[in-house]
N, C-alpha and C positions, 0 to 999 in steps of 0.2 A: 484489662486487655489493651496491646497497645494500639490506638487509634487509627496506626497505617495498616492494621490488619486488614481490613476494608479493601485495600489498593491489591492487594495479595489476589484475586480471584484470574487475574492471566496465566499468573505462575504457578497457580495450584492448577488447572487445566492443563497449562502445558507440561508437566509436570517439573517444573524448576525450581521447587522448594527443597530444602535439605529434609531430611527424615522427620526431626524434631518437629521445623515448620509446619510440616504438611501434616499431623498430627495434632499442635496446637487448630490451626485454621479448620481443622475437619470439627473440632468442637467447638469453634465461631459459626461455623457452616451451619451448623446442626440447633443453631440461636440466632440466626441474623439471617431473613425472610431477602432481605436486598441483596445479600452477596448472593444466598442460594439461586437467585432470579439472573444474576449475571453471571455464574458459574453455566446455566442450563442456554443460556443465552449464547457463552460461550464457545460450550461445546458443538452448540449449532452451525456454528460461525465453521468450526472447524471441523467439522463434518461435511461441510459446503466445501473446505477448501481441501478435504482427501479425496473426494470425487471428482475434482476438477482434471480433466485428459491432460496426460504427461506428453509432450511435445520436445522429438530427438531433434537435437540441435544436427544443421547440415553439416556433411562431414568436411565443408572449406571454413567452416569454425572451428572445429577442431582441428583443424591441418592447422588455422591460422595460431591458435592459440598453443600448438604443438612448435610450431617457430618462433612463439617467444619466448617460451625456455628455455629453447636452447640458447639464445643470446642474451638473457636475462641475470646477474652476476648472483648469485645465490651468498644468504646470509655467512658468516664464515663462523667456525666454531668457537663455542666459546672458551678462551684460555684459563686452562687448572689453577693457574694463580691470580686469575682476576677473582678482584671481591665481589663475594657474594651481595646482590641487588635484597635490601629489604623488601617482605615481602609488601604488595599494593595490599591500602587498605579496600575492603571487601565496597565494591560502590553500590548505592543505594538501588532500590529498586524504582524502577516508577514502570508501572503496569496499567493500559490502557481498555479502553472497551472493546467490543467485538469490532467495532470497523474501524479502530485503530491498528487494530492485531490482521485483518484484511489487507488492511493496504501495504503495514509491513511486509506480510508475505506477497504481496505482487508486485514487488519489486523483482525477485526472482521470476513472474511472468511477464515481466515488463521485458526482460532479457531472450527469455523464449520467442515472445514477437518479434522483438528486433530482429532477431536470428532469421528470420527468414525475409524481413523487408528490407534492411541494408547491405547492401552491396559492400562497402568496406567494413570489413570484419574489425579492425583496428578503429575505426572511428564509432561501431559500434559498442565495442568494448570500453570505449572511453565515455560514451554518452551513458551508459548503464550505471557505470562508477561515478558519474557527475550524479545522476539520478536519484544514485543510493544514498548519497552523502547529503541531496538540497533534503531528502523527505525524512532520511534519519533524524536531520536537525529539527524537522517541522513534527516529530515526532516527539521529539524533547521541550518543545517549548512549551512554557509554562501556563501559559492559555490556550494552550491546544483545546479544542472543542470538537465532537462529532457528530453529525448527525445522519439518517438515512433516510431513503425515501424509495417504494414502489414505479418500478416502468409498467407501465399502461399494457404495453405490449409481452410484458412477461419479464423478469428478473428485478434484481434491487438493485439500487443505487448508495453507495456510502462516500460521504466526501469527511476530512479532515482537515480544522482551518485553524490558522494561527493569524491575529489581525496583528501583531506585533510584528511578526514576517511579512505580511502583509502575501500569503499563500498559503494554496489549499493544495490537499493531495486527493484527489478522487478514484472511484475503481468502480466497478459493474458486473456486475457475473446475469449471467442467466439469461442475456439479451436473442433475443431471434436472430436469427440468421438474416442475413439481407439475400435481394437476387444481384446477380449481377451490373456492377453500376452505382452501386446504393452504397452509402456510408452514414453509420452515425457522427455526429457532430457537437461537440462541446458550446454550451453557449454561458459566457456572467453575465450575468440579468442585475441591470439597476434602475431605480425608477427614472434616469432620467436616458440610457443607453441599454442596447445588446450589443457584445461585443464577443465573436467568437474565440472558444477556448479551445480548438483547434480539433480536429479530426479522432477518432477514438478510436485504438489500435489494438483489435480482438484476435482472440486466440479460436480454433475453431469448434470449443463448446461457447460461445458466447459469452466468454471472463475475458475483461479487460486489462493488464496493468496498472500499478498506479502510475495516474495522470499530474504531472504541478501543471498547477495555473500561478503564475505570477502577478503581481498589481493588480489585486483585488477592488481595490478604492471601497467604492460605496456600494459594489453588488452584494447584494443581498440574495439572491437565487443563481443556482446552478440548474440548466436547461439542459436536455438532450433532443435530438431531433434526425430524423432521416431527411439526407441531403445527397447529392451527387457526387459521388467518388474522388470529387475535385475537390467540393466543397464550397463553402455557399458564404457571401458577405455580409448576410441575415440570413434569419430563420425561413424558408420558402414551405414549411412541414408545422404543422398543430406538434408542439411536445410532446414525446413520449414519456417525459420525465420532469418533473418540478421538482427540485431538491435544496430545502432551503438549508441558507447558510448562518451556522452560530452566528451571532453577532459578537 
């Protein structure tokens, strides 16, 4: 068996394996107690993220994003006598754990939020594609690590860290509602600093987007905490959340 079989348990979830594959790995499945435990881990993950409240985008994003179509030059066809492009060879797979596969998909919530906090639609749009592209990379990198952790107050916490990047991609579901006023608050925790990782922008079931944190240095924990809507220069709140970070 081949040894990357093992990496295979995303894509047999979500179902992204060809016929053959997802037949070979069902009788890996049915031999190997580890993948079985991340397959069921899995589909948790993703059970979590089909119950999450779909959120309609306001219709001055869609007006906005309806205006740039139209001025947008659309690819042109391609010419009967251009040579045909060999075909790309098929790229490898690399399939991550449950809150790797989390935060991927909250890049798509990450969008939803914005949608109703920023005010320019166009500079929205741009922040979400810068977004996509710093966490896609932080999701390929090769010491990518993840880990998660329990809020005190009710939901989990998952961050994903590359120390080569020197950044994490964090995400939250499940958090309480605040009253009005109140905000949750990102904090990197190191032994010898707190230094805020900036305000944390929910959807209204309590899932967050994923969050980068840049220039990690020597934090070693990821903190959450209720703070003032402004937000706060230190922690003013006991943590709701200690989430530590691979090393």
């Amino acid at each position: 068996m081949d040894p990357e079989v093992h990496s295979l348990t995303g894509a047999y979830v979500c179902h992204a394996l060809e016929p053959a594959e997802r037949t070979a790995f069902e009788r890996h499945l049915a031999q190997c107690s580890a993948c079985a435990a991340e397959v069921a881990e899995l589909r948790e993950t993703a059970a979590l993220l089909a119950s999450a409240a779909a959120q309609t985008p306001p219709d001055r994003l869609k007006a906005a994003v309806d205006a740039r179509i139209a001025v947008t030059r659309q690819i042109p066809p391609i010419s009967a006598t251009a040579p045909a492009r060999p075909p790309a060879a098929r790229p490898r797979r690399r399939w991550f754990t449950a809150a790797g596969w989390v935060l991927a998909a909250g890049l798509a919530a990450t969008v939803a939020v914005l949608g109703v906090r920023v005010g320019d639609q166009q500079h929205q749009i741009d922040q979400a594609r810068q977004r996509d592209t710093a966490i896609t990379a932080l999701l390929s990198a090769p010491d990518a690590q993840a880990g998660t952790a329990a809020v005190r107050t009710g939901g989990n916490g998952m961050v994903l860290v590359s120390r080569s990047h020197d950044e994490a991609a964090i995400a939250v579901h499940g958090l309480t509602r605040l009253p009005p006023g109140k905000a949750y608050q990102l904090w990197m925790i190191s032994p010898a600093q707190t230094r805020s990782g900036g305000l944390l922008p929910l959807g209204p079931d309590g899932t967050s987007g994923s969050v980068l944190a840049h220039g990690l240095g020597d934090a070693r924990t990821i903190g959450l905490t209720v703070e003032p809507d402004t937000g706060s220069a230190q922690p003013t709140t006991t943590p709701v959340m200690l989430l530590p970070m691979p090393a």
